[in-house]
gemmi code that builds the backbone of each chain (N, CA, C; Angstrom):
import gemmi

chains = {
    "A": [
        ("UNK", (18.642, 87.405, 48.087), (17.919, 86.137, 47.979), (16.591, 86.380, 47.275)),
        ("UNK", (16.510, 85.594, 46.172), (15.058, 86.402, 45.119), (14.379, 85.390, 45.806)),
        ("UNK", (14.010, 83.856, 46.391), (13.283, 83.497, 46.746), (12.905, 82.658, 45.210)),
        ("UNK", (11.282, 83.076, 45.185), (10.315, 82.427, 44.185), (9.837, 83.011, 43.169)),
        ("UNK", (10.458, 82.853, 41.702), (10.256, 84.272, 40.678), (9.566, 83.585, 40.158)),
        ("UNK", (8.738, 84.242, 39.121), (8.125, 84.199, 38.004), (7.775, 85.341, 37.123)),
        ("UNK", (8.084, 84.220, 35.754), (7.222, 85.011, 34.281), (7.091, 84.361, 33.332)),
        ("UNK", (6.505, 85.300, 32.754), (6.153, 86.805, 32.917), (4.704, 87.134, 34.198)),
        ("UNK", (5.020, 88.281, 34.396), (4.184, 88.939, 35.840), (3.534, 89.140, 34.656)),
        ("UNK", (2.855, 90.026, 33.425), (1.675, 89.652, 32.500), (1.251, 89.441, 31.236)),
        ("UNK", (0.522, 88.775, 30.920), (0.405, 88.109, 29.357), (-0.922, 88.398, 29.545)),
        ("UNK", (-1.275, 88.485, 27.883), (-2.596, 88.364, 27.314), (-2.514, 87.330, 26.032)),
        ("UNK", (-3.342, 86.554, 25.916), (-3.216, 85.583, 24.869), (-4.568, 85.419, 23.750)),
        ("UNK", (-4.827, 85.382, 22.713), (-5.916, 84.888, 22.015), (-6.191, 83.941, 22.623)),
        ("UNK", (-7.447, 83.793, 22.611), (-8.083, 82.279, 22.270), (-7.465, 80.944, 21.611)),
        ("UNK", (-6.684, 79.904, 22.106), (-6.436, 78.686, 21.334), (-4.664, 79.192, 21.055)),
        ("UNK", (-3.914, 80.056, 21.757), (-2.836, 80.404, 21.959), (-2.331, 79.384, 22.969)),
        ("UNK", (-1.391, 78.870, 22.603), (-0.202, 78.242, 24.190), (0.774, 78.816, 24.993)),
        ("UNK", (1.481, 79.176, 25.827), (1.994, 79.551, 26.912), (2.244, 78.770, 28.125)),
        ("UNK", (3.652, 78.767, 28.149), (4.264, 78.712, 29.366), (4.934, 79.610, 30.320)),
        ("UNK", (4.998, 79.409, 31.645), (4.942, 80.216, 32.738), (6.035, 79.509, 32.922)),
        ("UNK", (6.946, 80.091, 33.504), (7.999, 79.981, 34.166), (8.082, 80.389, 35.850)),
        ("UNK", (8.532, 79.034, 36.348), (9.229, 79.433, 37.913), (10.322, 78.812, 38.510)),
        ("UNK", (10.706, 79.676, 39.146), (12.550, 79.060, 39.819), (12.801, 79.681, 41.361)),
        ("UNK", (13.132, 78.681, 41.966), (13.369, 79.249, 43.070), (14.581, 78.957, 43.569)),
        ("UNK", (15.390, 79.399, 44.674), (16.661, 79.674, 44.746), (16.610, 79.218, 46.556)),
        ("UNK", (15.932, 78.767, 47.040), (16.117, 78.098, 47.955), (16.179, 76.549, 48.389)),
        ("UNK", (16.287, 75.629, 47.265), (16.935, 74.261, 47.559), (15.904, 73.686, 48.309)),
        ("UNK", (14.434, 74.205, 47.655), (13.700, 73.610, 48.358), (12.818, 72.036, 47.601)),
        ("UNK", (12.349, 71.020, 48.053), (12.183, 69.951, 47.219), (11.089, 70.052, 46.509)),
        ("UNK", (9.638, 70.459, 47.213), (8.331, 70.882, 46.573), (8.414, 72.171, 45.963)),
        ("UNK", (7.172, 71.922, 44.694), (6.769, 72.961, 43.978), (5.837, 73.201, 43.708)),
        ("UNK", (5.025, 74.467, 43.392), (3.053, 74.051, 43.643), (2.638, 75.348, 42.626)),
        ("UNK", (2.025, 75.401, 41.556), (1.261, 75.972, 40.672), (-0.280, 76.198, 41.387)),
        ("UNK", (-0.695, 77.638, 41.374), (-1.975, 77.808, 41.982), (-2.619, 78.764, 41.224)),
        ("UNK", (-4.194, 78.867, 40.913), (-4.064, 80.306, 40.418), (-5.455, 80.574, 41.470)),
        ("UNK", (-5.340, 82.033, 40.719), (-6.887, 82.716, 41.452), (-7.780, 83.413, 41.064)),
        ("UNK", (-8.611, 82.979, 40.674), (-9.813, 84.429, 40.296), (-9.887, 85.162, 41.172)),
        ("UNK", (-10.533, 86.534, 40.392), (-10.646, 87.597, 41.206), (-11.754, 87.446, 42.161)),
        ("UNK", (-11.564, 87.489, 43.188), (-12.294, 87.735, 44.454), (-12.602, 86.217, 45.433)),
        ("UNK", (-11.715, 85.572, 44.768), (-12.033, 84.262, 44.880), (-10.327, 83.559, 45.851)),
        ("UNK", (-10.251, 82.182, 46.584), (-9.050, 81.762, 47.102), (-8.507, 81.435, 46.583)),
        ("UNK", (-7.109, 80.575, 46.444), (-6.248, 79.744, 45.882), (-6.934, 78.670, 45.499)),
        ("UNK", (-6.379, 78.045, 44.431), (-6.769, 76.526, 44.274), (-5.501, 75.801, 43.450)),
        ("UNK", (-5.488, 75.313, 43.932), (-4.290, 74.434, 43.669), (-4.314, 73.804, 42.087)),
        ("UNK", (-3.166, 73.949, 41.312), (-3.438, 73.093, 40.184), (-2.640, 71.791, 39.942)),
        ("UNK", (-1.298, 72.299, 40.131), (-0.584, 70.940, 40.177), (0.860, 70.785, 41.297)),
        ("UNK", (1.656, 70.063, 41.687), (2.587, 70.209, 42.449), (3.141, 68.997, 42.435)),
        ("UNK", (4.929, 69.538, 42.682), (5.929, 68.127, 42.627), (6.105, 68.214, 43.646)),
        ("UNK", (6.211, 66.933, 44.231), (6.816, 66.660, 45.693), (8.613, 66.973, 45.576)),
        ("UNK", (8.511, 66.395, 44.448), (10.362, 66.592, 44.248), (10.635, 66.449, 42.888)),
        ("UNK", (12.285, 66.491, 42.515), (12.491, 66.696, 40.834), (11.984, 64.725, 40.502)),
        ("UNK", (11.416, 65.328, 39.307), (10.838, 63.875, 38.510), (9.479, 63.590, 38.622)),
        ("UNK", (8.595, 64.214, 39.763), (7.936, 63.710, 40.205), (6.536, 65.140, 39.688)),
        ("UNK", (5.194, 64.632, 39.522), (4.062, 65.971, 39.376), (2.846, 64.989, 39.929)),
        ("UNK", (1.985, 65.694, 40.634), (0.710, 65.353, 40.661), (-0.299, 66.118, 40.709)),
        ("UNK", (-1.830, 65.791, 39.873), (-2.451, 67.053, 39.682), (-3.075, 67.451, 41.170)),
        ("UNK", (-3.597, 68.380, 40.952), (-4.173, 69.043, 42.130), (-5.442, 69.422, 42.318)),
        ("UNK", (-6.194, 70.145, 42.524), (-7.863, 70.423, 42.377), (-8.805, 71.006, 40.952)),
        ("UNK", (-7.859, 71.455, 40.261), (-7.999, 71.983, 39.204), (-7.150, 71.879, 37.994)),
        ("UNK", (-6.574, 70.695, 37.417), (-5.763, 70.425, 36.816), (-6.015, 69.991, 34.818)),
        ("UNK", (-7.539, 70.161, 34.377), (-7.732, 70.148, 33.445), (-7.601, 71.717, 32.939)),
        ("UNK", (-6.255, 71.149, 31.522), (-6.559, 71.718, 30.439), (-4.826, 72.716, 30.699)),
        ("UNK", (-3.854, 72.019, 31.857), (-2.853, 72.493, 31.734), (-1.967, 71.569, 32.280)),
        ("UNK", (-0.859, 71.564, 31.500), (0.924, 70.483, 32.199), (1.377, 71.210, 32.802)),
        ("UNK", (2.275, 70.354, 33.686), (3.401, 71.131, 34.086), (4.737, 70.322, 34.458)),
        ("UNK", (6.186, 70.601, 34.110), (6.992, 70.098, 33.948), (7.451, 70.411, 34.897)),
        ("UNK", (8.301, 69.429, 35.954), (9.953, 69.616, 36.587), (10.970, 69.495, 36.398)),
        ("UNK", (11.296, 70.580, 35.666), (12.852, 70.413, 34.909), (13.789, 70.217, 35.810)),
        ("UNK", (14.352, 70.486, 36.983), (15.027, 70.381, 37.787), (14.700, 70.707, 39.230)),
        ("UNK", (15.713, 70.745, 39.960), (14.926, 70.611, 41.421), (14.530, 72.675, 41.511)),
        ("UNK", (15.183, 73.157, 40.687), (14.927, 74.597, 40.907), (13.545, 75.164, 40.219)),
        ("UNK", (12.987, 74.478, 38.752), (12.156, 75.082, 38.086), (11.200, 74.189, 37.930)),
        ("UNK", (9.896, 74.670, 37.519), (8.836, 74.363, 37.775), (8.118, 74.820, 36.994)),
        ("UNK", (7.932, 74.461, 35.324), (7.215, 75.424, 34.506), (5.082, 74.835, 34.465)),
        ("UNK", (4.355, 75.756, 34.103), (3.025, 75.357, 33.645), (2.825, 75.630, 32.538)),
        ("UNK", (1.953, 75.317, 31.886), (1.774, 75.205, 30.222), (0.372, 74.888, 30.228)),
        ("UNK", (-0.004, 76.128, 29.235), (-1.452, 76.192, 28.768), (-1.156, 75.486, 27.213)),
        ("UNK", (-1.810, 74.814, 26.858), (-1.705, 74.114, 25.409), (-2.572, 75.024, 24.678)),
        ("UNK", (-3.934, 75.250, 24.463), (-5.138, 75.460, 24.255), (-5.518, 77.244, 25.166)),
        ("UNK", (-5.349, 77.749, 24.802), (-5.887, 78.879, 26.080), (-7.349, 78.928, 25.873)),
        ("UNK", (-8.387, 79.028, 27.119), (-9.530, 79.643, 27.212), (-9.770, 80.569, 27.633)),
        ("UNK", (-11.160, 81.109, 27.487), (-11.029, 82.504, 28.495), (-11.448, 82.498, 30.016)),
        ("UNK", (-11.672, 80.663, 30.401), (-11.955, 80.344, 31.443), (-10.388, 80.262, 32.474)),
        ("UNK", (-8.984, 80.306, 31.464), (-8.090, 80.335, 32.456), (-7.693, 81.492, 32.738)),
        ("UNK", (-8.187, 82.218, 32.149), (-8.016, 83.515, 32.506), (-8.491, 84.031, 34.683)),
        ("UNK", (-6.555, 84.365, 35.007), (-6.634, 84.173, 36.014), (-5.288, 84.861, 36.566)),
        ("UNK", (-5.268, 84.701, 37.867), (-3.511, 84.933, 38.186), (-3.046, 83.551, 38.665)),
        ("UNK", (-2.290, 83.939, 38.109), (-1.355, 82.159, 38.882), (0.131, 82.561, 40.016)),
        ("UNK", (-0.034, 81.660, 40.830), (0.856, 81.671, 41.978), (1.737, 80.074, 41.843)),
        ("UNK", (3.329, 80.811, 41.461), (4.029, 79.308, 41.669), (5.014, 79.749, 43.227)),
        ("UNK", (4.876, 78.521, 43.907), (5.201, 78.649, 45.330), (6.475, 77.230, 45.619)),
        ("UNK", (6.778, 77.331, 46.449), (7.643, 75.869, 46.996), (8.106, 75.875, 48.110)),
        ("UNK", (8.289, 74.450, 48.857), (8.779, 74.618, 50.564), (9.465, 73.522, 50.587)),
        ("UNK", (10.114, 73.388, 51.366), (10.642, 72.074, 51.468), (10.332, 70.800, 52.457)),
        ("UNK", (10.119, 69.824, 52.229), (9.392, 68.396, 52.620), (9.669, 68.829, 54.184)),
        ("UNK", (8.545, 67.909, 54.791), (7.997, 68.359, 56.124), (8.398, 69.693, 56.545)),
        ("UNK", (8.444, 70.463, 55.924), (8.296, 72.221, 56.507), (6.564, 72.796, 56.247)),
        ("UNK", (6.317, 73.829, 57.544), (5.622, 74.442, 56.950), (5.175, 75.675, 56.704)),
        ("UNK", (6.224, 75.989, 56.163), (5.793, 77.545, 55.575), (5.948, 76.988, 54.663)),
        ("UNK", (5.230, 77.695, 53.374), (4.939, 77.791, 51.672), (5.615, 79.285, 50.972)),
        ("UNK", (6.400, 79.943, 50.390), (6.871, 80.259, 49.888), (6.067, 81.191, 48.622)),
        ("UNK", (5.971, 81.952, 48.379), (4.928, 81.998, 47.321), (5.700, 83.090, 46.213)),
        ("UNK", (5.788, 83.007, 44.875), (6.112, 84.142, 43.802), (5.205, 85.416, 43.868)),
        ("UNK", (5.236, 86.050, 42.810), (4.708, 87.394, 42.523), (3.476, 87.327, 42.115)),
        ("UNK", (3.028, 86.713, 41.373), (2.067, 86.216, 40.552), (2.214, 86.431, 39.336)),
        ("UNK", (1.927, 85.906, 38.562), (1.547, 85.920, 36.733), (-0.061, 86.592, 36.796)),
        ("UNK", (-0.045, 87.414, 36.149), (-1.440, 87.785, 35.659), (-1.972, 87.315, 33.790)),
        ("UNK", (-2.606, 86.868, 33.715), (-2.905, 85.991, 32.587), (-4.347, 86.178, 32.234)),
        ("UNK", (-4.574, 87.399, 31.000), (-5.581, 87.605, 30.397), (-6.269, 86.668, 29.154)),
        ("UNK", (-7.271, 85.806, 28.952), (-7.319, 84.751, 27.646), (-8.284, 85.636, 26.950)),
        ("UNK", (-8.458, 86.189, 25.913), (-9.422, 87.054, 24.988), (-10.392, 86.434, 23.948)),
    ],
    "B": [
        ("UNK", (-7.537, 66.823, 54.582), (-7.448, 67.694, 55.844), (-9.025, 68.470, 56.178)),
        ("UNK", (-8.332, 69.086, 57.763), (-10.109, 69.595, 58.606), (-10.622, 70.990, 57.649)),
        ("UNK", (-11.642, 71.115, 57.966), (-12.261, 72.098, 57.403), (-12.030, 73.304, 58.241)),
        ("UNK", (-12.028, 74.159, 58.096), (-11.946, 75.798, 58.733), (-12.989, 76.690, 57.911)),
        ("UNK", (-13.201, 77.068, 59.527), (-14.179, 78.146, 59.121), (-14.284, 79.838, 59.269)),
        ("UNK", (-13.993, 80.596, 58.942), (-13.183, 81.892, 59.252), (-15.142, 82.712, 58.832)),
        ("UNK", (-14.883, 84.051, 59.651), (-16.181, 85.157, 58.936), (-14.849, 85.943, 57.512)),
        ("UNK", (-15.897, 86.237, 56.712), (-15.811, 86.714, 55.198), (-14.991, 87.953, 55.838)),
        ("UNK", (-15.603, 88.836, 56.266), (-14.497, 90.021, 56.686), (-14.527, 90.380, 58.053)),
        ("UNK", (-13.892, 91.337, 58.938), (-13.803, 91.885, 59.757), (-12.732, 93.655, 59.526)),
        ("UNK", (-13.396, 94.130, 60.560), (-12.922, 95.518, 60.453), (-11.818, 95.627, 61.552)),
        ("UNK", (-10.792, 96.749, 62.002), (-10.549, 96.776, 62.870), (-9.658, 97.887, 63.038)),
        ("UNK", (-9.232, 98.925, 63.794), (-8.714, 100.449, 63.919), (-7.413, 100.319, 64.015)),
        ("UNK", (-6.658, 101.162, 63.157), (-5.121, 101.465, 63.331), (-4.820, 101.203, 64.915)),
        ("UNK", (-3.656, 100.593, 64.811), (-3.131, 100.855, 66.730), (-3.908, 99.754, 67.323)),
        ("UNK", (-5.060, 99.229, 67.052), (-5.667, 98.280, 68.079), (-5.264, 97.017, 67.448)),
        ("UNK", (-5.545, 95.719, 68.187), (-5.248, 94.372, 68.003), (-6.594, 94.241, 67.674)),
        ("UNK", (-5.962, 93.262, 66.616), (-6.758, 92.958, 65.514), (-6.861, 91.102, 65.771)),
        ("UNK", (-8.375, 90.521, 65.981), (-8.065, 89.087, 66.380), (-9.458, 88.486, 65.178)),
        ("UNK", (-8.460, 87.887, 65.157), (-9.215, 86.641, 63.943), (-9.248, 85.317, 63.952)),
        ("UNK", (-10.543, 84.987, 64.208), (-11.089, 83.417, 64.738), (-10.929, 82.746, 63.575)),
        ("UNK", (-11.422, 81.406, 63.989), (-10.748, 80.299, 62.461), (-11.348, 79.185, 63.881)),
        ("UNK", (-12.676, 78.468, 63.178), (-12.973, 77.128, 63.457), (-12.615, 75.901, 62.698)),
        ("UNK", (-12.213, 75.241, 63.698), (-11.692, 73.598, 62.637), (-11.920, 72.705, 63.879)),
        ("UNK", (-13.376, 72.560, 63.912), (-13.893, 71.368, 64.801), (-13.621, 69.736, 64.464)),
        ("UNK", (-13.071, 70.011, 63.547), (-13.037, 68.791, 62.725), (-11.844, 68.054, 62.791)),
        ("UNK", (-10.854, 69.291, 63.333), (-8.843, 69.056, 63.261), (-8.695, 67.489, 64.082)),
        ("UNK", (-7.625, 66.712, 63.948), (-7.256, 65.581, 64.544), (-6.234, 65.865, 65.343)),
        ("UNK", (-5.592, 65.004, 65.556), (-4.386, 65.121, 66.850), (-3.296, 65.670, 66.184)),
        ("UNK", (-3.123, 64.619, 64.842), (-1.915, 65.111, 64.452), (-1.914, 66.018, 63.312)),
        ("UNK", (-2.923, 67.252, 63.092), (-2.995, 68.110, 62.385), (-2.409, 69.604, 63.199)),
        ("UNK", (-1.580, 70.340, 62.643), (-1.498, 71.410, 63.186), (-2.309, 72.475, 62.140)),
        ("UNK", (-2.486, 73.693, 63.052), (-3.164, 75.252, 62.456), (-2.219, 76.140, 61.984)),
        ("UNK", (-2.130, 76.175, 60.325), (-1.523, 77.470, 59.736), (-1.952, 78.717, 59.681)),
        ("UNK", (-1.638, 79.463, 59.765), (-2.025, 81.182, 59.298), (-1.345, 81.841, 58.138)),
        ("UNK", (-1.826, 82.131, 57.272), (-1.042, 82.682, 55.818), (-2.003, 84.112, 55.707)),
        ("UNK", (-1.323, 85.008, 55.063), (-2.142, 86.427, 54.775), (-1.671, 86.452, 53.333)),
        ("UNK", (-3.191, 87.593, 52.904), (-2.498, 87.579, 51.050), (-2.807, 89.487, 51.108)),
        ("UNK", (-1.768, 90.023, 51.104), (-2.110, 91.765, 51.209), (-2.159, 91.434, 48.975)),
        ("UNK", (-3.435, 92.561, 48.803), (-3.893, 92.826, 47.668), (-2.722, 92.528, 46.747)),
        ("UNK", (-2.930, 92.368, 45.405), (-2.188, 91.585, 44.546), (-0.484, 91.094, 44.779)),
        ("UNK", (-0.460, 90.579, 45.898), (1.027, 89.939, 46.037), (0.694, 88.512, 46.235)),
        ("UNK", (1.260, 87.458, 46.109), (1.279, 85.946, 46.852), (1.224, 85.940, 48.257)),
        ("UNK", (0.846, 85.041, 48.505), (0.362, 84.754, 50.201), (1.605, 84.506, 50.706)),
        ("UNK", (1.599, 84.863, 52.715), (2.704, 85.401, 52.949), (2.345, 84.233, 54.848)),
        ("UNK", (3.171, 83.243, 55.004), (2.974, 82.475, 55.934), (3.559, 83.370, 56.991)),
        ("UNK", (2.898, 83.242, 58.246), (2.740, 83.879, 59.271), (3.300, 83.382, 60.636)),
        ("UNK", (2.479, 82.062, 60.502), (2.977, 81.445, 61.768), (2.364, 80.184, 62.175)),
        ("UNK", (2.346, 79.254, 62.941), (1.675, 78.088, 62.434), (1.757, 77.756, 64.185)),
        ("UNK", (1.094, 76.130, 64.696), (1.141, 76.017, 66.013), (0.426, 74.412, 66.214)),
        ("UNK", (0.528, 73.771, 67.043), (-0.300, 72.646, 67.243), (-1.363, 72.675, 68.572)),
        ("UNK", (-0.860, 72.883, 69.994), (-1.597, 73.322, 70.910), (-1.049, 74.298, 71.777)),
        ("UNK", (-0.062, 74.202, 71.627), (0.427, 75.533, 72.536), (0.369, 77.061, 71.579)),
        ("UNK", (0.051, 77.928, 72.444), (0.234, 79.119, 72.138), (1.657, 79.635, 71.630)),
        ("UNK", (1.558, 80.243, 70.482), (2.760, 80.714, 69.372), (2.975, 81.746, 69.348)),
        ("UNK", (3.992, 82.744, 69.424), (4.505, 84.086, 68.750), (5.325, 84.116, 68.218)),
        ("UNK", (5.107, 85.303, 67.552), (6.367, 85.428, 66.609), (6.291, 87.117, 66.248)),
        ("UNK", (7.349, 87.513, 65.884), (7.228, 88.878, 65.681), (6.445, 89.626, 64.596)),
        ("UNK", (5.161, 88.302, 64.147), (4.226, 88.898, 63.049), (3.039, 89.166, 63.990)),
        ("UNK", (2.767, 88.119, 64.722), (1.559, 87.571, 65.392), (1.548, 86.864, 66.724)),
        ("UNK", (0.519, 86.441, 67.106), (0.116, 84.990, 68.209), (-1.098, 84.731, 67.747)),
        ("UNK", (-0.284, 83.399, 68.224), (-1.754, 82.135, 67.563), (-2.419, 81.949, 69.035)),
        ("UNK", (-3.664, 81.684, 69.087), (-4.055, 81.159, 70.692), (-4.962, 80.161, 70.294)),
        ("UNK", (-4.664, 78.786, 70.555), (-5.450, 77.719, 70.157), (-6.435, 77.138, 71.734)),
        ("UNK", (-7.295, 76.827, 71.244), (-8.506, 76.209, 73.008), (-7.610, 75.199, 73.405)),
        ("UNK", (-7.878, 74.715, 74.227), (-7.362, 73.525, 74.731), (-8.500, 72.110, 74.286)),
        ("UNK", (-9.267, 72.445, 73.337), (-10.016, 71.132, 72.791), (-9.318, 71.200, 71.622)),
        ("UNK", (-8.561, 72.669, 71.169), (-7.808, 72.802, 69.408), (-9.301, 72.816, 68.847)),
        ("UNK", (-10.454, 73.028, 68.891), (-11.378, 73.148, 67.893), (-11.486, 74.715, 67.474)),
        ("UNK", (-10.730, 74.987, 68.022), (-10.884, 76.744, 67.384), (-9.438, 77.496, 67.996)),
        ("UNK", (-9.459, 78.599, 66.825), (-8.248, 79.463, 67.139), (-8.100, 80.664, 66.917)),
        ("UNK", (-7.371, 81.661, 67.466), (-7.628, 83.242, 67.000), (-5.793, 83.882, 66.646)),
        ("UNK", (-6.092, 83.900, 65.520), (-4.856, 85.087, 65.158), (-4.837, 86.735, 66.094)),
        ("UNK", (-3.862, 87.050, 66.465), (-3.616, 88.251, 67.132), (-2.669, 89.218, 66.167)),
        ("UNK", (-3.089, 89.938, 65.837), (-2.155, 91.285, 65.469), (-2.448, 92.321, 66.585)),
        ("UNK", (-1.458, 92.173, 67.199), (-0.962, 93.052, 68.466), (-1.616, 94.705, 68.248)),
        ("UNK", (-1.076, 95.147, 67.140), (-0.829, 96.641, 66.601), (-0.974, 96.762, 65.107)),
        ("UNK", (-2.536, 96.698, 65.008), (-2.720, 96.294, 63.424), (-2.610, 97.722, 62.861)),
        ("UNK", (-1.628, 97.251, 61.419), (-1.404, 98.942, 60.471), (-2.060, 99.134, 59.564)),
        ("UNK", (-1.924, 100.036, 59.194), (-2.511, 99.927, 57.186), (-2.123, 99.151, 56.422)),
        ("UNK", (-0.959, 98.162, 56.937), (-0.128, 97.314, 55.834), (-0.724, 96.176, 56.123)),
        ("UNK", (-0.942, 96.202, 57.072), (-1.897, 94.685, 57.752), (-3.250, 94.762, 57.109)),
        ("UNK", (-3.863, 95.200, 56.553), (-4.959, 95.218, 55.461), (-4.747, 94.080, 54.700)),
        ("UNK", (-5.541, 92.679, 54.081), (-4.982, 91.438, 53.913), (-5.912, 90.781, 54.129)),
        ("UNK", (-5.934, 89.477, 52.975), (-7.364, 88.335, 53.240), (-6.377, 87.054, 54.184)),
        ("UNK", (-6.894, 87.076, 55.503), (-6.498, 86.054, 56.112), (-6.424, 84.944, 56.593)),
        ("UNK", (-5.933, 83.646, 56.015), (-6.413, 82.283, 55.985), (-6.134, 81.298, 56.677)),
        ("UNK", (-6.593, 80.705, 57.321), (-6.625, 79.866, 58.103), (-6.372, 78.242, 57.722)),
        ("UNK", (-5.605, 77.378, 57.936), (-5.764, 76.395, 57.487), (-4.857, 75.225, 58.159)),
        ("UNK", (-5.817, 73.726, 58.077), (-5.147, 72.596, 59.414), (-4.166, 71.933, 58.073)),
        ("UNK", (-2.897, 70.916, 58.824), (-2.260, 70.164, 57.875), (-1.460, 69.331, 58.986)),
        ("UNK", (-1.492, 67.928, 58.127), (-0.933, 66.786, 59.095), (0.923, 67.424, 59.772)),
        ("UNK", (0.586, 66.389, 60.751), (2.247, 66.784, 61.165), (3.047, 66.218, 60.139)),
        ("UNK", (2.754, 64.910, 59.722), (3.541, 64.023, 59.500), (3.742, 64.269, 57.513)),
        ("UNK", (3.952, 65.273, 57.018), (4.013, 65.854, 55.946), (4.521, 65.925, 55.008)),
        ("UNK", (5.304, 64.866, 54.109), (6.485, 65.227, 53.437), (6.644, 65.852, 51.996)),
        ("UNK", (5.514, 66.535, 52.387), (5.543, 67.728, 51.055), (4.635, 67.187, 50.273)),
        ("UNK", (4.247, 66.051, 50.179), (3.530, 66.010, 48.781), (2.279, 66.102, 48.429)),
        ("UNK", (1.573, 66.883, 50.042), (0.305, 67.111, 49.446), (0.091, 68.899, 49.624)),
        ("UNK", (-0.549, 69.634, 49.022), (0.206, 71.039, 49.003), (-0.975, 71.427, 49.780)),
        ("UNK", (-1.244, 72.752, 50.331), (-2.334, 73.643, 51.225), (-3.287, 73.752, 50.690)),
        ("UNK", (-4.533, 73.814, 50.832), (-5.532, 74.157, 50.375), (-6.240, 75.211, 51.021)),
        ("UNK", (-6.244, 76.124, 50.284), (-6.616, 77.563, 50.806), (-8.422, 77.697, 50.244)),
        ("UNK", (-8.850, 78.470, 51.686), (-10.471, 78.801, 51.709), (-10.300, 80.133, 51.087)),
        ("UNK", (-11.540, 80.583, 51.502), (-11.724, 81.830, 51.284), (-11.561, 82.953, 52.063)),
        ("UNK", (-10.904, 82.497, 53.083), (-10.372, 83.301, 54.239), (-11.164, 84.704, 54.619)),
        ("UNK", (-10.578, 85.616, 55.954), (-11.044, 86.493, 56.279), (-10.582, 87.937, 55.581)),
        ("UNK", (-11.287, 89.024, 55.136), (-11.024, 89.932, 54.439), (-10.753, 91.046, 55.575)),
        ("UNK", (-9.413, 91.512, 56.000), (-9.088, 92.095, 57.142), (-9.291, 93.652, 56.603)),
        ("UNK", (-9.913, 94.671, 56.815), (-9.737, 96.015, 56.894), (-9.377, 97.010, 57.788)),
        ("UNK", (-7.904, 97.360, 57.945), (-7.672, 98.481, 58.615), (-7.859, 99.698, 58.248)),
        ("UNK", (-8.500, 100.376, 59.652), (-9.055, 101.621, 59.314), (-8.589, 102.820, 59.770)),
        ("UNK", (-8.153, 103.705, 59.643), (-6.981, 105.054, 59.943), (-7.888, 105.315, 60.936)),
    ],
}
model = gemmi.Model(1)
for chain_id, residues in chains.items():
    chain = gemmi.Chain(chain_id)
    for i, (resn, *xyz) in enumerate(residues, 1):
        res = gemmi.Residue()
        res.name, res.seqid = resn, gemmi.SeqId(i, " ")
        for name, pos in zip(("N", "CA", "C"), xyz):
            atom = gemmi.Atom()
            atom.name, atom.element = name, gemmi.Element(name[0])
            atom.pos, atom.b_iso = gemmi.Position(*pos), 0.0
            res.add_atom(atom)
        chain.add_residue(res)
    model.add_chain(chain)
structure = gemmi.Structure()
structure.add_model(model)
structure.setup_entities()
């Protein structure tokens, strides 16, 4: 059971480069939640679907999309890279009224 | 959701129980208390969760007051693996996913050989 994957685990991008992150999870769960983190710093939430079709942003949601392709994947997308997103990102998912959260590997994501 | 308030770090010795407070004076009736740990570069790892009764589970125990304005994580037999920033955090009962956790800055746990 892989759970909650993602990738790539790491990228480095120029300046004004785009990238998408990929995540899929394999437990049939309905929510999906994009987070990242600076170093030394907590989670913060960027965006999350309650279910397939559905996204809403989250605490930190300028300057990236994110698509629900199906009830399994959950991609984010830098259009523009800065060196302010430079960060790790955590894609996670649980399923409606549960509460445990689920969490991937992380993406590590250098912007230069 | 309530606010929580955890100390930045705590220390604590191989073999001994390791307890970690988490204030949320603020929690309502129908909010329960999560516990999530993040051991150094992996994703955060849910633990165990509780509303007023006291919880175990074969990670931990939760021990909540009987006002619920405060709560302490227990690691029975803390290891070197139990080294981990540990977070505390309230969320409605009534939940249907669509609003996601919001994580503090939790407690910075150090086990020490």
């Amino acid at each position: 059971n892989a759970g909650v994957t993602q990738t790539p685990k790491f990228q480095v991008l120029k300046t004004g480069q785009s990238m998408t992150l990929q995540c899929a999870q394999d437990m049939n769960h309905n929510s999906m939640y994009w987070y990242r983190q600076d170093p030394g710093m907590g989670l913060r939430l960027i965006y999350y679907s309650a279910s397939e079709g559905t996204t809403d942003k989250g605490e930190v949601p300028n300057g990236y999309n994110v698509s629900r392709l199906n009830k399994r994947e959950f991609s984010l997308r830098l259009e523009s890279a800065a060196p302010s997103q430079t960060s790790v990102y955590f894609c996670a998912s649980s399923e409606a009224r549960r509460f445990s959260i689920y969490f991937g590997e992380g993406s590590w994501l250098t912007v230069v | 959701d309530a606010k929580t308030t955890q100390p930045p770090s705590m220390d604590c010795a191989e073999g001994r129980a390791a307890n970690l407070p988490c204030n949320h004076s603020t929690i309502s009736g129908n909010e329960y208390v999560y516990w999530y740990r993040q051991i150094h570069s992996q994703g955060p790892q849910y633990i165990i969760h509780g509303l007023k009764n006291n919880e175990t589970n074969e990670m931990a125990s939760l021990i909540i007051t009987e006002d619920r304005k405060s709560s302490t994580l227990i690691l029975p037999h803390a290891t070197l693996r139990d080294t981990a920033v540990y977070y505390c955090i309230v969320r409605p009962i009534m939940d249907t996913g669509r609003r996601a956790l919001t994580f503090g800055s939790g407690t910075r746990l150090q086990v020490q050989p």
